[in-house]
N, C-alpha and C positions, 0 to 999 in steps of 0.2 A: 716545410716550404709553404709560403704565402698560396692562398687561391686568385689564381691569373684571373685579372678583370680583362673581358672582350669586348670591349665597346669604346666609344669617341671619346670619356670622360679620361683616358687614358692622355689621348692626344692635347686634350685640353688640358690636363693636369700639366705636362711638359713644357706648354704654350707657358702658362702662368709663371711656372720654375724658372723657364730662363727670363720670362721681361724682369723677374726679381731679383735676378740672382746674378751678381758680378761675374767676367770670365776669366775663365786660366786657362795657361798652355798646356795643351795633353797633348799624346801620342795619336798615332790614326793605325789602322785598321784597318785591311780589306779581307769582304766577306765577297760572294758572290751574290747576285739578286736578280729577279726579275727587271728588267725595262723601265716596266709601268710603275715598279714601286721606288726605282731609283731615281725618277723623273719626280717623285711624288714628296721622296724626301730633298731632293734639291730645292725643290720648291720651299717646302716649309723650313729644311736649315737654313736659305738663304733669308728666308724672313725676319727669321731668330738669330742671324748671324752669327751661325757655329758650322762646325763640321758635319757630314752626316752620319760620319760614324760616333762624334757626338749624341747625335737624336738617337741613333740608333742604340746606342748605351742607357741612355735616360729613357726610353719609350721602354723598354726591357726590363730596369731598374723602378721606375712608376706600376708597369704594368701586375707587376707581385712575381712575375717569372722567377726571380731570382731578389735575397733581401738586402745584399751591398754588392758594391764594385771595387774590389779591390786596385790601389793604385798603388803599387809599388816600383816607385822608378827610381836607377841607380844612375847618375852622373857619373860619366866616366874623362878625366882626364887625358886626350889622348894626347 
C-alpha cells in the first residue's frame, strides 16, 4: 500500500483533477461524519461541482490510502 500523504497538497491535488477532468454519472454513498467536515466538504464539492461523496473518493484515492477505486456497476433492466 501506497504511504498516505497528510497534508493540503492532497486537497489541492483533487482541486486540480477535477477543473481537468470531464464528469460522469456515479453512484453516491453515505458515510457518517462529523458536522464540521460535512460542512467543509459541501463547500469545496459545491465549488468543483460534484458530490461529496465524490470528493470523498478522490481525496481517499489522491491521498495514497488506497491505489484504485474500483467501479463495477451492473445496469439492471427492470
Amino acid at each position: 500500500m501506497p504511504k498516505a500523504t497528510s497534508n493540503r497538497e492532497v486537497i489541492h491535488s483533487v482541486i486540480n483533477y477535477h477543473e481537468k477532468k470531464s464528469k460522469k454519472e456515479i453512484a453516491q454513498v453515505t458515510i457518517k461524519i462529523d458536522k464540521k467536515i460535512d460542512n467543509a466538504l459541501g463547500i469545496l464539492s459545491g465549488k468543483l461541482h460534484i458530490s461529496k461523496n465524490r470528493l470523498i473518493e478522490d481525496i481517499i484515492l489522491h491521498s495514497g490510502i488506497i491505489e484504485e477505486v474500483d467501479e463495477n456497476y451492473i445496469e439492471e433492466n427492470v
